[in-house]
N, C-alpha and C positions, 0 to 999 in steps of 0.2 A: 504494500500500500504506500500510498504517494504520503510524507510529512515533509517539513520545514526544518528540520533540527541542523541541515549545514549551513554554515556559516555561509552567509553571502552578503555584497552589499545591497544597499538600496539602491545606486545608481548603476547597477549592473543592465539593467535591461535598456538604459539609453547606447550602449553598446547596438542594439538593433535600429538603425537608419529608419525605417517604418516605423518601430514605438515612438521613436524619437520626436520625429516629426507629427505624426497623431497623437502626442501630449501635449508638444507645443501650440498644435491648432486646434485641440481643444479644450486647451486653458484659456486662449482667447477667444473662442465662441462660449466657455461658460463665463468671463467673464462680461460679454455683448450679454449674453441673459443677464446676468445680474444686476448689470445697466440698464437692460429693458424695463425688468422688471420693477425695478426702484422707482424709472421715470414712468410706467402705466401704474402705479398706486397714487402718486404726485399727480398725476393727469386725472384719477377718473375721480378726486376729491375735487379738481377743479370746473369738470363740467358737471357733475352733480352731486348735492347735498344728500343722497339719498345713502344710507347705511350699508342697505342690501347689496348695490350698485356697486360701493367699495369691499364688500365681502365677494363679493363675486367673480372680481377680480382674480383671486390666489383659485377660486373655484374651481377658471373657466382653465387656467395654465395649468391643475393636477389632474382634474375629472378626467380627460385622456389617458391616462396611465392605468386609471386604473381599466376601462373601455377598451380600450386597444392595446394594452401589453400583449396580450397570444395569439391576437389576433397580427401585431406586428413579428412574432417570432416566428408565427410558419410559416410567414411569407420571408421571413429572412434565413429558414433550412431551403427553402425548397428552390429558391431562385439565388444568382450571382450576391451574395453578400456587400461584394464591394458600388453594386451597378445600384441596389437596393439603398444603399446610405447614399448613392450622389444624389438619387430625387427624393429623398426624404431631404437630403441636407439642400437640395433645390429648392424645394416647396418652403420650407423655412426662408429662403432667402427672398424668396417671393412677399411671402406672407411681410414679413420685417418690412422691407420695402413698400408694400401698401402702405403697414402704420406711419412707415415715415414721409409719405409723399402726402396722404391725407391732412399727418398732422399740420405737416408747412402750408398748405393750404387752407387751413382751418374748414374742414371738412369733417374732423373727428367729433362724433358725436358719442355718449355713453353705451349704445347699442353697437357701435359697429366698433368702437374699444374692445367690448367683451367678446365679439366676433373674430377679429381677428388676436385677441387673446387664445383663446378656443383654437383657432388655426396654428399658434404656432405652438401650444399642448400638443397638437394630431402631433405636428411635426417631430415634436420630444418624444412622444411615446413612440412612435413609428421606429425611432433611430436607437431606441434604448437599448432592445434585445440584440440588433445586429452590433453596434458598436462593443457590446459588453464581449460577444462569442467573436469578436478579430483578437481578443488580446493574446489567446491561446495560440492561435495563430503565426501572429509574429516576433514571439519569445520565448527561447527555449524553455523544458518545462520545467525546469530547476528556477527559473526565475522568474517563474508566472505569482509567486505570493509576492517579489518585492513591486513588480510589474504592476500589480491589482493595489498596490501600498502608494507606489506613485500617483496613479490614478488618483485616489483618495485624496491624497496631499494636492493635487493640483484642482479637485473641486472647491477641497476647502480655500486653497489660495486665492480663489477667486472667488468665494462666499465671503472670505475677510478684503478684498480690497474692492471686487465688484459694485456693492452699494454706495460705498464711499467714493470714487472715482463716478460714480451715475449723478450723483448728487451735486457734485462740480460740475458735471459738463451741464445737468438741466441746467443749475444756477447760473452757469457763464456764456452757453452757448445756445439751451433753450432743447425741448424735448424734441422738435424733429431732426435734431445733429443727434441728439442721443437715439433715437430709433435707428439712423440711419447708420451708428457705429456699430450696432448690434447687426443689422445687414451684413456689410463689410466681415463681421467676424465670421459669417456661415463660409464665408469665400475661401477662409484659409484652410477651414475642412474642406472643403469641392476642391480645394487646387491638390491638399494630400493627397485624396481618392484617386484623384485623377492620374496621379504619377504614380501611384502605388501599381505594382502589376501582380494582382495576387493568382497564385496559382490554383485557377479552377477544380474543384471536385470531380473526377472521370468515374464516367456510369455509362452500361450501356441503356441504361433502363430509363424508359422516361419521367420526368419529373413530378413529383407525389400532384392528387389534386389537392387546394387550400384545404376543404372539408375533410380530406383523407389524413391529412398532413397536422392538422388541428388535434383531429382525433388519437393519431398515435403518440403526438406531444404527452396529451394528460393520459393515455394507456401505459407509458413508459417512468411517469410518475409515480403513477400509480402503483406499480408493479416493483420501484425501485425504492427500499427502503432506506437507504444510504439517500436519498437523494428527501424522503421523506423528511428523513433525521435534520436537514439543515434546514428544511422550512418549516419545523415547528420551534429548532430552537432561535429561527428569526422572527417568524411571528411572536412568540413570547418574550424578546428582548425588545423588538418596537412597539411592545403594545402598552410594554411598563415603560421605556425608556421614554419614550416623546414624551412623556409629563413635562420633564425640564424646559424641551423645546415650546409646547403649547400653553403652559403658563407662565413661561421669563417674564414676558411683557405684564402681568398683573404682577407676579412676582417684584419687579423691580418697582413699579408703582403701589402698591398697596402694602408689601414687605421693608422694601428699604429707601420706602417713601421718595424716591429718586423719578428723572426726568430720562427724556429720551439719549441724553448724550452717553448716559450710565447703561441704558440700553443697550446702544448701539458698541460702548466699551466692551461689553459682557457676552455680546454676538464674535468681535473680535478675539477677545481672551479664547473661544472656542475654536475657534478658526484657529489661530496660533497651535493653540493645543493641540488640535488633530496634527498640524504639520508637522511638531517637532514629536510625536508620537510617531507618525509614519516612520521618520526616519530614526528614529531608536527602535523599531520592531527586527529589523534582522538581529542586532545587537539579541536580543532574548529569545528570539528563534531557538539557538542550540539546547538551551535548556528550556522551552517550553513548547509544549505540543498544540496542536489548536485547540484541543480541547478545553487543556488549561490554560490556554489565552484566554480563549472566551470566557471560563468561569471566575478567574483573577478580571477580569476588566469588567466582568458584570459586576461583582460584588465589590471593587472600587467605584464602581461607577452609583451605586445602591447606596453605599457607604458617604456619598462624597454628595447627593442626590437628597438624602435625610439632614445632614449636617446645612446644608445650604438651604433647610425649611428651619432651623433655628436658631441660626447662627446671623443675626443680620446686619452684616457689617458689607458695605461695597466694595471695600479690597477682597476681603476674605470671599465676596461672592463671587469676583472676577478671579480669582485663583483658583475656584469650584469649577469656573466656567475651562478653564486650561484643561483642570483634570478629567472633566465631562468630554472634552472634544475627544482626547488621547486615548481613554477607554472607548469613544464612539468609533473611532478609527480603529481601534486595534478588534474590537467583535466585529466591525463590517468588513473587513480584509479578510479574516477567518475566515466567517461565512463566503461571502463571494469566491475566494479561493475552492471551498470544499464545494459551492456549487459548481463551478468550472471544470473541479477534476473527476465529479461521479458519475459523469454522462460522457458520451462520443460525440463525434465531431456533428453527427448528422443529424443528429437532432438534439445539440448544445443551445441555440437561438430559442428553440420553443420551451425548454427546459428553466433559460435562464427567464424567459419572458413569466413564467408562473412563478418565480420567485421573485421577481418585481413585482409582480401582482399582490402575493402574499404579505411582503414587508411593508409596501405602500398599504394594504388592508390593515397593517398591522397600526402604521402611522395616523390613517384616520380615523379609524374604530378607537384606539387610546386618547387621539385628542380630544375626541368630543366625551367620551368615557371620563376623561378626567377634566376638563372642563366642566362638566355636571359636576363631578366632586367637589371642587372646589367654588361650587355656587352654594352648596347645601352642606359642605364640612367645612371647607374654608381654605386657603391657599394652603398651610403647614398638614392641615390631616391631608387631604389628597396627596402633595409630595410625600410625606412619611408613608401612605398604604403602597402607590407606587414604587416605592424602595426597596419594601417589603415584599411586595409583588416579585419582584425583580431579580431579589435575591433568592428569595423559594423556587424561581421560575428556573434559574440557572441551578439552584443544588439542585432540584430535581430532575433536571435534564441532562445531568455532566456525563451520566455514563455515555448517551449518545455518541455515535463516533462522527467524526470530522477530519479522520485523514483523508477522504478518496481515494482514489485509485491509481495505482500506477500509470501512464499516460503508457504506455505497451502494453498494458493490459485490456484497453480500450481502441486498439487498432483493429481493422476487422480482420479475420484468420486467415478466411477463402480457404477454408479446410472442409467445405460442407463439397460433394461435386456437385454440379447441375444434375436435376431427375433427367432418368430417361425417356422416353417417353416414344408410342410406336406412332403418333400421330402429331402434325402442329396444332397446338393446342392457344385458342385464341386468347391474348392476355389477362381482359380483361372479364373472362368466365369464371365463376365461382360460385358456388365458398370451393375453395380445396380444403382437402384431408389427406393430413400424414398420419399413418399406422408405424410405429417402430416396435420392435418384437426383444424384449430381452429374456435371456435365462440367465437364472443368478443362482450365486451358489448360496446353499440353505442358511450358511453360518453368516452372509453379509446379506440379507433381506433390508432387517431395519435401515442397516447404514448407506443400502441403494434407495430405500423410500425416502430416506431423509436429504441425500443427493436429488433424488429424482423431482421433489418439491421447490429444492433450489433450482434447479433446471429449471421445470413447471415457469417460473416466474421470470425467466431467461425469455423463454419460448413467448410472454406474454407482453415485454416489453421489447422487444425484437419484432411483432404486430400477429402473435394469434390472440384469437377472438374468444376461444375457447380452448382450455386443457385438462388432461385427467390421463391418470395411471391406475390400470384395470389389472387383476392379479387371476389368473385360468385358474378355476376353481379345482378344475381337475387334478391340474399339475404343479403345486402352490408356487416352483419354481420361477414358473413361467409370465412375465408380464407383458402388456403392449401400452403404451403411449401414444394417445390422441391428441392431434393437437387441432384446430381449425382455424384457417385463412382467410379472409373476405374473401380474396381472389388469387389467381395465377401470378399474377404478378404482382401481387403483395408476398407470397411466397418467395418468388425470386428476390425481392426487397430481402427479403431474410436472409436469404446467401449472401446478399451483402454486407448486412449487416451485422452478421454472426462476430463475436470479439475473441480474441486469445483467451482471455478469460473462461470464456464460453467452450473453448477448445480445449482448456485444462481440465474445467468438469466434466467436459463428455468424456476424457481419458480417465480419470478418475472411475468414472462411472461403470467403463468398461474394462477394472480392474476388477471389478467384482462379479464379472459372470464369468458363469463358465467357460471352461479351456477348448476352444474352438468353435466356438460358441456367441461370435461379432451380432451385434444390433443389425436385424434386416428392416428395409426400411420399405416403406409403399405407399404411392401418391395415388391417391384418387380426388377425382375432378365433378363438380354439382354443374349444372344449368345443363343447356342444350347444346349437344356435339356439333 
């Protein structure tokens, strides 16, 4: 299994010319967002007084993600990856550009703010899944956790300078210069994309359909407990953890009776904190595994989360806020690593797109969840059950594993042959049924059924619909293996799909039958010949 325990740096993965330059240009497209974003909150207070209208705003820029995350990941397994991010990162450049041509013409009204708000969310969530599955991609796999740790460090780098630098240019140059920087930034991702020459995926088989492609997403989820394991222990760190994030602003105001400047200090102190976190994580890598990253940073983070509900001092809050960012950083690098390493390549997009899904579920369900609490406990008990939440959430879940997978253990084997077959058999005809036949020896039964149920779930995230192992009543030895296909060429998808992994259990499996005595195998085929 894949861990983190060698030493490496964090600036190892700019060593790849492609990470290099896709960090670089999208430090400054997330900092164009967070320019956006600062000058359309400042802009929809200006054309109307209305509450809703300014809540609406943060609405119309996430509501996307949560909508279109999987819907954006199977569209980014099943077609070119790279061709996929230029017209997403197109359609943003578009979008951006109306806000700012609008705005210089005083054209921007409250409704068509939120509109093309909303437009440039598509645009975010669309690009989320595909840009997260190139990182695997373009860095070897030994440096895909300080890789996924850069990442991190360059959002927050521009979550600490982005609003502040939005704030100048509205004040000095006026919000359709700032729209129109936020434009400009999608360009430097289109010009990456564009020079990048990523090496296409070779299949002879044509290209899954969306619906077909949707579906094996969450069948492969489904099916893969490793994979399970990192989306429960994400959803239960953001569903305690955003307390911090979605009450600061009362928190600072009604705790430490402070003003917006102490705010916006205290947003900074976190940003800080995540960056100089990232780059102390390889430093503790050799001695700490993800697991116990995640559980050391939750329970500082819980620790440090309760102390800053009674402790109310503005230094000591802004030094909470350091130590909040460095634990946020250090559990989302964890996770996002072990989601990257337990899935394969070919359907990593839609895999990672439900764990966006899940975390963002996890983000809004907790803020409005604790929001309520602190309308009817009050800022300090809400923060304190949150800590407490947080902490139980993470002892309870630490056995969970979080190393993934060896990145060779996830290559496909091409150990399965192609069936044979006495007729051309039309692709897309179905269901098919595979029969495998084994004899086992009497003394390894249990430990083939308990093999054969880890298979079972190989077979179901790999795209059968249906599995079972049936024992010949007559001959107890004797077993067969069903398994069932939508179709012909969702089976052949299996042959491709099949991993080393997969190739190790089946050898395993067939240490335990009998001595000349190989798994026979037989395809039969449903619909009309």
């Amino acid at each position: 299994m894949s861990d983190d325990r060698a030493v490496g740096s964090v600036w190892a993965p700019f060593k790849s010319t492609v990470f290099r330059w896709l960090w670089v240009a999208t430090l400054a497209s997330n900092i164009g967002t967070w320019i956006n974003d600062t000058t359309s909150g400042w802009m929809m207070t200006s054309l109307s007084a209305s509450p809703l209208f300014v809540s609406l705003v943060q609405t119309a820029g996430s509501l996307p993600v949560l909508a279109l995350a999987m819907v954006a990941g199977a569209l980014a397994d099943i077609v070119d990856r790279r061709r996929f991010l230029i017209i997403t990162q197109s359609w943003t450049l578009i979008v951006a550009t109306a806000l700012s041509v609008t705005t210089w013409i005083h054209m921007l009204t409250p409704e068509l703010l939120l509109l093309l708000t909303l437009g440039l969310g598509i645009g975010s969530a669309m690009s989320m899944p595909a840009m997260s599955s190139t990182t695997p991609e373009v860095v070897p796999a030994a440096q895909l956790p300080a890789a996924v740790a850069m990442t991190s460090i360059g959002f927050n780098a521009s979550r600490a300078i982005g609003p502040a630098i939005g704030g100048l240019i509205l004040l000095s140059l006026g919000p359709a210069t700032a729209y129109a920087l936020n434009a400009l930034s999608f360009l430097a991702v289109i010009g990456v994309l564009l020079w990048w020459k990523r090496e296409p995926t070779r299949s002879d088989l044509p290209a899954e359909q969306f619906f077909g492609a949707l579906r094996a997403g969450v069948r492969y989820v489904a099916n893969s407990s490793d994979f399970r394991g990192v989306l429960l222990r994400a959803v239960l760190f953001f569903l305690f953890a955003t307390a911090t994030w979605s009450l600061l602003p009362l928190y600072v105001r009604g705790e430490l009776k402070a003003g917006p400047a102490i705010y916006g200090v205290m947003l900074g102190s976190a940003g800080l904190g995540a960056i100089v976190g990232g780059l102390l994580l390889p430093m503790l890598r050799p001695w700490l595994s993800r697991e116990q990253q995640v559980l050391a940073a939750s329970v500082l983070y819980a620790l440090t989360m309760v102390s800053m509900a009674y402790l109310r001092d503005p230094v000591f809050a802004c030094a909470a806020m350091m130590i909040i960012g460095a634990c946020w950083i250090a559990v989302l690098s964890a996770l996002q690593v072990s989601a990257q390493t337990t899935v394969p390549s070919w359907v990593r997009a839609r895999a990672l797109s439900i764990y966006i899904t899940a975390f963002s579920t996890g983000l809004v369900v907790g803020s409005a969840v604790w929001g309520w609490a602190a309308s009817h406990w009050g800022i300090q008990s809400a923060l304190s059950a949150a800590s407490l939440g947080l902490a139980l959430s993470a002892a309870a879940t630490m056995k969970i594993g979080l190393k993934g997978k060896d990145p060779d253990d996830l290559v496909p084997s091409a150990h399965w042959p192609l069936p044979i077959v006495s007729e051309e058999i039309v692709r897309d005809r179905g269901p098919a049924l595979v029969n495998v036949s084994y004899s086992v020896r009497p003394e390894c039964r249990a430990e083939f059924l308990k093999a054969m149920h880890e298979l079972g779930r190989g077979r179901r995230r790999n795209g059968a619909i249906f599995w079972c192992i049936f024992q010949n009543a007559e001959h107890p030895d004797d077993y067969i293996e069903t398994f069932m296909i939508a179709s012909w060429l969702e089976h052949l998808r299996q042959h491709e799909r099949v991993s080393r992994d997969d190739q190790r259990l089946q050898s395993a499996i067939e240490a335990l039958l009998n001595e000349g005595h190989a798994p026979v195998v037989r395809h039969y085929i449903g619909g009309q010949g």
